[in-house]
N, C-alpha and C positions, 0 to 999 in steps of 0.2 A: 277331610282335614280336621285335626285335632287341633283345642282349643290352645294357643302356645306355640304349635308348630310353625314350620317355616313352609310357602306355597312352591312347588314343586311344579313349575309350570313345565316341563317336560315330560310329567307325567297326563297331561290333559290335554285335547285336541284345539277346542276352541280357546285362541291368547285372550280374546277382548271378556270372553266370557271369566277366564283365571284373572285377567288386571280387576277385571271387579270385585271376583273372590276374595284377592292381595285386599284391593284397597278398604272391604268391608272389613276383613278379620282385622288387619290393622287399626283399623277405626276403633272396630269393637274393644282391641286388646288394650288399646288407651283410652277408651270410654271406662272400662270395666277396672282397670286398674287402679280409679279414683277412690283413695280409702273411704269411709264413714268416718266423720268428724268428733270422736268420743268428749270433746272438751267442753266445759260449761265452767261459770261462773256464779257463786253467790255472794260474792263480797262488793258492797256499793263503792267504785274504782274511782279516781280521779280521770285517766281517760279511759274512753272505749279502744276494746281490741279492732282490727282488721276485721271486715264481713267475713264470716266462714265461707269456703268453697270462691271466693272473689265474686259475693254474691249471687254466684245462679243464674237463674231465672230473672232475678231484679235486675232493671236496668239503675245506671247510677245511686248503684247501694250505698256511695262514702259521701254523698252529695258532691266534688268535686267539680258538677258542673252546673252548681248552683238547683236551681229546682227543678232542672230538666227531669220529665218523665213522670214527676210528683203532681198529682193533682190537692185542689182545695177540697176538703170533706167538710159539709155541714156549714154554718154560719162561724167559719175564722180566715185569721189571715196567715202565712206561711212564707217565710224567708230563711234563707240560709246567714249562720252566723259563724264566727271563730272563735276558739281560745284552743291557748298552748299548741298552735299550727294544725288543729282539726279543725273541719268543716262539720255542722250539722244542721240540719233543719229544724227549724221550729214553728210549733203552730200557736200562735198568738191572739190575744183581744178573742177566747173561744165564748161563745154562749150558748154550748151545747159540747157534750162527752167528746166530737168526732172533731177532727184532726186530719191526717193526709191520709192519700189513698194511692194505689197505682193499679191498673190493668194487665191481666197477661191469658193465657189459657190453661188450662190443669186438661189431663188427660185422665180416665180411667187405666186401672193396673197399674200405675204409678206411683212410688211410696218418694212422699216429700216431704223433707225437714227442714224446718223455718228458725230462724235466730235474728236478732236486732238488740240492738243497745238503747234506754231509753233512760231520760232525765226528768224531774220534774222542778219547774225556779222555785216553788214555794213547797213545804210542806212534805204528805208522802201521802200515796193513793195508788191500787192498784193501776196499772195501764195494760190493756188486753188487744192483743192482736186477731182479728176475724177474717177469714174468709168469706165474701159474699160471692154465692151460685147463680149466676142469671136463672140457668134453665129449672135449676130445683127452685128456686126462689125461697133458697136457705143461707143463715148463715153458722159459717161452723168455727168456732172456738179454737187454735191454731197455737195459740201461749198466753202465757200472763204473768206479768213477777209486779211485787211492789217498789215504786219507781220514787224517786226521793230527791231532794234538793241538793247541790252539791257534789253529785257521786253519780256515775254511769250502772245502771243493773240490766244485766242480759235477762233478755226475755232465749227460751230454747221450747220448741213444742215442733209439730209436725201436722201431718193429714194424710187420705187419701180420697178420692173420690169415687162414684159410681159411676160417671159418666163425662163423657169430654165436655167440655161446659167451659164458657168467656166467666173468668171470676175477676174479684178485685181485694187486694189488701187494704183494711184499715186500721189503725190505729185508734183505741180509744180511752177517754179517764175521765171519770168524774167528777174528778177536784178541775171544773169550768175554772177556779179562779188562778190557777197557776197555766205556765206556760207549758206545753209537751213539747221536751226534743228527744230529736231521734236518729240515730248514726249508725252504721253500718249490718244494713238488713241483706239478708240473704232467704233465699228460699230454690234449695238444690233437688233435684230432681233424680231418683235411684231407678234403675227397673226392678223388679221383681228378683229377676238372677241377680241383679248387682248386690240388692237388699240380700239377699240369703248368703251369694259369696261372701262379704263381710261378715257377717253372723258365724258363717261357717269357720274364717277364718279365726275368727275374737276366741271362738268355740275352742277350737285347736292353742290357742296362745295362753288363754285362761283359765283351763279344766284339763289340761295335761302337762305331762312331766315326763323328762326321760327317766327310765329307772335303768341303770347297768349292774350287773351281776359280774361280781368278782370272784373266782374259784380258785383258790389255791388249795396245795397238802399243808400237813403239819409242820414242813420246813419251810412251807412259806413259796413253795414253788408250782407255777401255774399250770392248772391241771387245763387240760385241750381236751374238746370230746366230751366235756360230762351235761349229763340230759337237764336244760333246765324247766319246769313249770311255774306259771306263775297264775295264780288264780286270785279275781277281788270279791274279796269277803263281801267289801262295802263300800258304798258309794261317800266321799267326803262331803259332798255339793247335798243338802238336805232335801228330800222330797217325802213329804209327808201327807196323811188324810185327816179328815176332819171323822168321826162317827158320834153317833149315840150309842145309849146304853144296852139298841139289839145286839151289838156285839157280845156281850156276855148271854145272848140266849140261841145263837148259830154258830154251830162249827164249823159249818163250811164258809159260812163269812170269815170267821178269826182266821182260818186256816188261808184263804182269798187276803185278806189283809194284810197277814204277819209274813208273809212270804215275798212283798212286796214295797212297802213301805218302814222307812225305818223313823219317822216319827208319828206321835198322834195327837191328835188335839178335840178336846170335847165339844160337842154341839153346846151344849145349856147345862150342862150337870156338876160344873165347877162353877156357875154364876153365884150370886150372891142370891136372886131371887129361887133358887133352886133349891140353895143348901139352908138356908132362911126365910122361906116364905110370911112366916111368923115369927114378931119381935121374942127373942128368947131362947126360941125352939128351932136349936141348927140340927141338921141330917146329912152327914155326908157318906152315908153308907154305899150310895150308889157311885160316887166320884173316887172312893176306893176302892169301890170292888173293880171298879173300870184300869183305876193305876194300877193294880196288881196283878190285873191280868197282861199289861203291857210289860210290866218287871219283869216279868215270869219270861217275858219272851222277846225281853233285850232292848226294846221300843225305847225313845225318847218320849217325852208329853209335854206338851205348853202350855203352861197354865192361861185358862182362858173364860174367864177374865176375876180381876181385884175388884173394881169399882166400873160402875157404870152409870154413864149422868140421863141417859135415854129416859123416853114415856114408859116405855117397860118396867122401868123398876117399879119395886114393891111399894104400894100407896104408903107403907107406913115410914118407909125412908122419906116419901118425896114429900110428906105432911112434918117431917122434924123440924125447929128451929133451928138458924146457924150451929149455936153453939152444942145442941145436940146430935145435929147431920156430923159435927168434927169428931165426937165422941166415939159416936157408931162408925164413923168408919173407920178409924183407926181399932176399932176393935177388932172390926172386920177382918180386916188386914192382919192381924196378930193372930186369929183365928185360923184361916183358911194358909196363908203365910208360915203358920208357925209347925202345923198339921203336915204342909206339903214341903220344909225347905231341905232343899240337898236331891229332893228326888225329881225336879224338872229344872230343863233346860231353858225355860223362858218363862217370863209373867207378861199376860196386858195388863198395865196396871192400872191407867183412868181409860179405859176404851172409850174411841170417840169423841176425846175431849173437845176438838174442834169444833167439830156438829152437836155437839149437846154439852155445852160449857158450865153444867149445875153444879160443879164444885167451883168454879170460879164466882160464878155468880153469887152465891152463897157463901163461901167461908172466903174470898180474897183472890187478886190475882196469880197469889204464891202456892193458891193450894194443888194444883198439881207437883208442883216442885217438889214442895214439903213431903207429899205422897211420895213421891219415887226415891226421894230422903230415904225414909222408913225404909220402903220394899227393897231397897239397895241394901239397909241395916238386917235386915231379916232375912236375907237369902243372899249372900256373895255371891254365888257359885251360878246364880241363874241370870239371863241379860234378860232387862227391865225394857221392855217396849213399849212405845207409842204405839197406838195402832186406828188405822182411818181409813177411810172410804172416801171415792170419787176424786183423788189425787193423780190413781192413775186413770181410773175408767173416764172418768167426764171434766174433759177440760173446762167447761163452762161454769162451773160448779165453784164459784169464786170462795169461798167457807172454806175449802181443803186443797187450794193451789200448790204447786210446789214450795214458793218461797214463802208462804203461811206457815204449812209444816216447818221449813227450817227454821222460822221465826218461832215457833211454839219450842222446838227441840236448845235453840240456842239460849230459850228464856229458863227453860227448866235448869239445863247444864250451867247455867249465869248464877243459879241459887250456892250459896255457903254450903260446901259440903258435896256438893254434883259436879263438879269441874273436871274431875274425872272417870266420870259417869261413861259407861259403854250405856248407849241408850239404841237398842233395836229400829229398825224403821221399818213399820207394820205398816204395808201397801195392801187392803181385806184384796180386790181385786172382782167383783163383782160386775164383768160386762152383761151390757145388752146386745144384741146380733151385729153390731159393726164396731166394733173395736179399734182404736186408730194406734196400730203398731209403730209409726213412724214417734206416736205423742211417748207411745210408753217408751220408748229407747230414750228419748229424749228426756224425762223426766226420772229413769235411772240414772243418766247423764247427770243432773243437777243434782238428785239428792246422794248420789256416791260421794258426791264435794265433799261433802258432811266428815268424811272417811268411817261413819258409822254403817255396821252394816243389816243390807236390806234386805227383808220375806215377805213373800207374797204369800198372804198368812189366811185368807179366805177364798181361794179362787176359784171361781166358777165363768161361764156364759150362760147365759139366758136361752132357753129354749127356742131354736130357729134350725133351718135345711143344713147352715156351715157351722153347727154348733162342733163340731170334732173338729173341723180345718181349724177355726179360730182357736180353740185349746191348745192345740198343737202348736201355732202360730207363737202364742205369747208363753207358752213353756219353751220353748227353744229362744225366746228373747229374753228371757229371764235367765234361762242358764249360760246366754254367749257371753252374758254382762256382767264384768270384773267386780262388782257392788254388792249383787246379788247373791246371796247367799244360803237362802233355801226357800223352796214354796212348798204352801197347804192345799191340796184340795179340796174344794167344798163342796156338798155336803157329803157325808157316808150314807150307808143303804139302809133301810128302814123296812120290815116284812110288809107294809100294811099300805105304803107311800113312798114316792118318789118328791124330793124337794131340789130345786133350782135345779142340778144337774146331776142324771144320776150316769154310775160308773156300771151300776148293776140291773137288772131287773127284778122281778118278786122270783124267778127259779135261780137266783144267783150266776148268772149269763153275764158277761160283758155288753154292755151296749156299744156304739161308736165311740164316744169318748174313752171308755174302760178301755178302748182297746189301742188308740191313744196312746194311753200312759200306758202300755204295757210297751208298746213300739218305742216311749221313748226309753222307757227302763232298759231297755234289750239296747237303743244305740248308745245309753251312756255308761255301759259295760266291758270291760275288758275282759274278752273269756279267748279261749282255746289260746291261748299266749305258748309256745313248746318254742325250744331253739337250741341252740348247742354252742359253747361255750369256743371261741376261734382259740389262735395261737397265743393271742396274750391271756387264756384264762377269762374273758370276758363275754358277756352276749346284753347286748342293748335295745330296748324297746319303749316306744313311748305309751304311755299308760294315763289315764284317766283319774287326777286323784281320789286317793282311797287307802282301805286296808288291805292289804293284801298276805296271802299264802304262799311263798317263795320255797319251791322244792326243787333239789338239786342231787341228781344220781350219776354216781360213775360209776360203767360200766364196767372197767377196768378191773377196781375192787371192790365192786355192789355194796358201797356206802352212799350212804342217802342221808340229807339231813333236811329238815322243813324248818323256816324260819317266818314269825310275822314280822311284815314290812310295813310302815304307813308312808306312803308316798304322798305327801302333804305338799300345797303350795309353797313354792319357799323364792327365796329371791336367786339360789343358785338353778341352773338349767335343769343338771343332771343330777340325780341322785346316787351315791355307790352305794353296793351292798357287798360286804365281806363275807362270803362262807367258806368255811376250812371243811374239807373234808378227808 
């Protein structure tokens, strides 16, 4: 019996054996039915929403029944209090980060997504939710948003485990001298199929479109019968690589490359330490010979990167005085900016400012602003991105949390003159061998708020046995999610070495991952599309957005016409296409 169907209990001999069948698929049909909760919050609220999913997993998630189920965490005290007819808890008189806690089990193969609402009486201070593992005797990082005085902020993150293991939620913050409260937590529980049917579906709602073919003659009357083909050029959803400058010394690479990826993005060879190693003496001979060979062959390029505040940069940038570090970099910027504008589709323009805040530190809290001012000024046509690390890889990673970034992206766009700034949101994407898929849906979730849109602009996994599964895993999470907007792979193939993940080996072979991304490029394709136009002159198919090749023969009077179509995301379902023949 098929998944949907109805049980046919006169087709099967044993009834008790079928009433269990009935009553399993049934279950499972309403287990499975339960959508993924796409919704998030950044804006610090007056009240908390409802727990998502009716909390889960948690027992009395809205507090309603006072502190039932909530234990005391750490040296505080914890009561329930009201305003404006909610209930919440609160941990009070704390003399240590930790706050409440509750009990439950986590299973392995289980993908679980965690939400709560959190307050602070004084002040503002991240508050971070952890899981703690009896048997591993770990604890794992699950969300965290910056929690403030006055205003409800959802915390949104997730997990999975290795092993079935007794765990405990806790709540924790720093700021000992204010109070933590905390109102409708949830923690829902997916299987695996449930996880992928939702993705599947997101997949199908967000990266398709109907396209119909309309055929009529030149009096306007609809032709029956005529052949149509429809073929996609190209993919809208951006998937691109990252190389170096072996590209220009291997044909079978470029040839491996350009047939596959429609944008590119340099390892090191647009950086500033690259094209300026010495104050004076710029060279960008090799960063154009690279752009020209991607012109040549229709490629997008992201420029990558403007500025960079890392230990890596050049000693003699990171010895300038304030007022000379402003100097040089706006030169910079006019420089490499003024060399490449009109010909790429994106800039990083302070990379890493989070994790390495040396323009801040040094010229002002404004001076990223200011920068993205300029590169705004100096290049219209290309979108200016943030770009950071450990936002989505490592929830513990407090320096680059979600509501940090949106804090950074909201303070730049707050500057004179950014207000209506498209500002990119550059996620590098840099796992290690467990990846917590549940964190990253959830943290597209949050930064989609923004309504800016997001790339995974570095992505690799770290060498280990599931390094292909886990690729595969977070490209198909990246592409179901409405936010998301294009990802980079990282790194490209190099004759001499392999770095972080390779796609190739030194004979130019696909490894496991290369092949990967070849499986996913083939499923996010619409090919062999043929059909034949019914009695209204019409034939309808849903398609993948993209560019397409729309050709149209009647047999009748062996006229044939070819038409490009871009079947772009739009807010209507269906797409028409008029062709007269």
């Amino acid at each position: 019996m098929g998944r949907g169907r109805s049980c046919y209990i006169a087709t099967l001999g044993n009834n008790g054996f079928i009433l269990f069948c009935c009553l399993f698929l049934a279950g499972y049909l309403v287990h499975g039915a339960i959508p993924y909760d796409y919704s998030a919050t950044i804006e610090c609220i007056k009240q908390p929403l409802d727990p998502q999913y009716g909390g889960g997993l948690i027992a009395n998630p809205g507090f309603d029944k006072g502190i039932e189920a909530w234990e005391v965490d750490g040296r505080v005290k914890i009561e329930t209090r009201q305003s404006g007819g909610n209930k919440f808890i609160v941990a009070y008189n704390r003399t240590d980060p930790f706050s409440i806690s509750q009990s439950f089990h986590l299973k392995e193969g289980v993908f679980y997504t965690f939400s709560a609402w959190v307050q602070l009486s004084e002040g503002s201070d991240i508050v971070v939710a952890m899981i703690y593992n009896s048997v591993q005797k770990k604890v794992t990082t699950v969300g965290s948003v910056i929690a403030k005085s006055g205003c409800w902020s959802m915390i949104k993150g997730g997990l999975t485990v290795d092993q079935n293991a007794p765990a405990v939620l806790h709540f924790q913050c720093n700021n000992t001298k204010s109070d933590l409260r905390v109102d409708s937590v949830s923690l829902k529980e997916f299987t695996k199929h449930e996880w992928q049917e939702n993705r599947l579906k997101k997949t199908e709602k967000v990266r398709k479109r109907k396209l119909r073919v309309n055929v009529a003659n030149k009096n306007g009357k609809k032709i029956q019968g005529a052949k149509i083909e429809i073929e996609q050029r190209k993919l809208q959803f951006v998937i691109g690589c990252a190389t170096p400058a072996s590209i220009l010394m291997s044909k079978s690479y470029q040839k491996w490359f350009v047939s596959r990826f429609t944008t590119a993005v340099f390892d090191n060879e647009m950086k500033w330490y690259y094209t300026e190693g010495l104050q004076g003496h710029e060279n960008y001979s090799t960063p154009d010979a690279m752009l020209k060979f991607f012109e040549d062959h229709g490629i997008d390029v992201r420029g990558h990167n403007i500025l960079w505040g890392a230990e890596t940069i050049q000693r003699w940038v990171k010895d300038l005085p304030p007022r000379q570090l402003l100097s040089e970099s706006v030169r910079r910027m006019g420089s490499v900016m003024s060399r490449y504008a009109g010909k790429l589709v994106a800039w990083d323009v302070v990379n890493e400012n989070l994790h390495h805040p040396l323009f801040e530190e040094r010229l002002g809290k404004n001076a990223s602003a200011i920068f993205y001012k300029i590169a705004s000024s100096l290049d219209s046509r290309a979108t200016m991105f943030l770009n950071e690390f450990n936002t989505l890889e490592h929830p513990g990673d407090m320096v680059s949390i979600p509501s940090k970034y949106v804090e950074k992206l909201q303070e730049i766009k707050a500057f004179p003159g950014n207000e209506e700034l498209v500002i990119g949101i550059g996620l590098q994407g840099h796992f290690d061998s467990h990846p917590n898929i549940p964190y990253i849906r959830a943290v597209f979730d949050v930064l989609g708020e923004t309504k800016m849109p997001i790339w995974l602009t570095e992505l690799n996994v770290e060498s280990c046995p599931k390094q292909a599964y886990f690729l595969e895993e977070i490209m198909r999470e990246a592409f179901a999610h409405p936010a998301v907007k294009g990802m980079m792979i990282w790194i490209g193939w190099k004759p001499d070495e392999c770095n972080e993940m390779c796609l190739l080996n030194s004979k130019l072979q696909n490894s496991p991952s290369g092949e990967v991304v070849d499986k996913l490029l083939a499923d996010w394709k619409t090919t062999n599309v043929t059909g034949v136009s019914d009695n209204a002159g019409a034939f309808e198919v849903k398609v993948f957005h993209g560019d397409y090749h729309v050709t149209v023969y009647n047999p009748n009077t062996g006229a044939n016409v070819t038409k490009e179509v871009q079947v772009y995301d739009d807010k209507s379902e269906t797409l028409d296409v008029w062709i007269t023949l």
